[in-house]
C-alpha positions in Angstrom: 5.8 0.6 -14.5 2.0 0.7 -14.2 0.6 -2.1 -11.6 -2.2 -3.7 -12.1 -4.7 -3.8 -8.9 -6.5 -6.5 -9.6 -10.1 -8.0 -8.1 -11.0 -9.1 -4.9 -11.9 -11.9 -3.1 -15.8 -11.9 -2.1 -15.4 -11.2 1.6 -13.6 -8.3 1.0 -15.8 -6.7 -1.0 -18.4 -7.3 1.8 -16.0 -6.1 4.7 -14.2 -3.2 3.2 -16.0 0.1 2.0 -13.2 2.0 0.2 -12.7 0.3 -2.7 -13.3 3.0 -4.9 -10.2 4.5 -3.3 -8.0 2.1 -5.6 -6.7 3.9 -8.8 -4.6 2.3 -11.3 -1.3 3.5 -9.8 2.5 3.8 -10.5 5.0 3.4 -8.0 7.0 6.7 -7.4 9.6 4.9 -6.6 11.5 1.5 -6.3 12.1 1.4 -2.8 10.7 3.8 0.1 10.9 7.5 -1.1 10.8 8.7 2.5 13.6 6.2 3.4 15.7 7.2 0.3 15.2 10.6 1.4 17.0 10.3 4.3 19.2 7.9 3.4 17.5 5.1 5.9 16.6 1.6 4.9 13.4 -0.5 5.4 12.4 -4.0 5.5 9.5 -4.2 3.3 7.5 -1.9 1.1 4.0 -1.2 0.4 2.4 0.7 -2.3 -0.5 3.2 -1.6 -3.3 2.7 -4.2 -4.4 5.6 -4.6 -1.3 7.9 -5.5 1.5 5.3 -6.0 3.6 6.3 -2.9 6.4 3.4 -1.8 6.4 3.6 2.0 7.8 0.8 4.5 6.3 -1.6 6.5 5.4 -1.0 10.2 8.1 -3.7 10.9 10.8 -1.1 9.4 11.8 1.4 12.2 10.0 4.7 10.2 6.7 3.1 9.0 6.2 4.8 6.1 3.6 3.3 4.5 1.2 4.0 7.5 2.9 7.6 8.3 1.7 8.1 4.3 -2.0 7.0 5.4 -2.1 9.5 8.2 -1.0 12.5 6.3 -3.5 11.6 3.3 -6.1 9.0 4.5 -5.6 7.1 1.1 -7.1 4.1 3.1 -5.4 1.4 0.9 -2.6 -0.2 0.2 -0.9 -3.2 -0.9 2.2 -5.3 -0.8 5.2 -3.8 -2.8 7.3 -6.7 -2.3 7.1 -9.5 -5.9 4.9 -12.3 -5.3 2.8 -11.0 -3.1 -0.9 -10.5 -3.4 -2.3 -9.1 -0.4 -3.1 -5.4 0.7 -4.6 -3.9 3.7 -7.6 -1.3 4.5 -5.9 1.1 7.4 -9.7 2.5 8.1 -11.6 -0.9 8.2 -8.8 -2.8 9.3 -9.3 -5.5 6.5 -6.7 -7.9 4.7 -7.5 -7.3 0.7 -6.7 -10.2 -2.0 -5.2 -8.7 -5.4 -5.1 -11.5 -8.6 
C-alpha cells in the first residue's frame, strides 16, 4: 500500500524547511515494527516520510516513532492512524497538514 503525502497548508511551507525530506513512502509494516519485534504494543502509530518506517507515538511507553528520528534524522513524519491528516517536523518542531 503506497500513501499518498499530500500538500501543505501555506504556513507550513513557510515554517518548516525539510520538505524535500518527504518521499512517496510505503509503510513497512501495519503496526509498529519495533513493537512487533518484541512483542510490545503501542497506542498510536506514525509513519516516517522518508523511508516508510511504522514507529509509535511518544504517548506509547517505547516511542518509536521519535527513537526512529534519532537513529536516522528523517525529520518527518505523519499520523499512521485512518483519518488523520496531520504530521509533525521533529527538527523545526512544526505541526504539517497532509490533504
Amino acid at each position: 500500500m503506497s500513501v499518498s503525502y499530500g500538500t501543505f497548508l501555506p504556513d507550513a511551507l513557510e515554517t518548516c524547511a525539510h520538505l524535500d525530506a518527504i518521499r512517496p513512502v510505503k509503510p513497512h509494516s501495519k503496526g509498529c515494527e519495533d513493537c512487533l519485534k518484541i512483542g510490545d504494543t503501542w497506542v498510536h502509530l506514525r509513519l516516517c516520510m522518508t523511508c516508510g518506517h511504522v514507529g509509535c507515538c511518544d504517548a506509547s511507553k517505547n516511542k518509536h516513532a521519535t527513537k526512529h528520528f534519532h537513529a536516522t534524522n528523517h525529520p518527518i513524519m505523519r499520523s499512521f492512524e485512518p483519518g488523520e491528516t496531520w504530521g509533525w517536523c521533529y527538527i523545526d518542531q512544526v505541526t504539517l497538514e497532509f490533504e
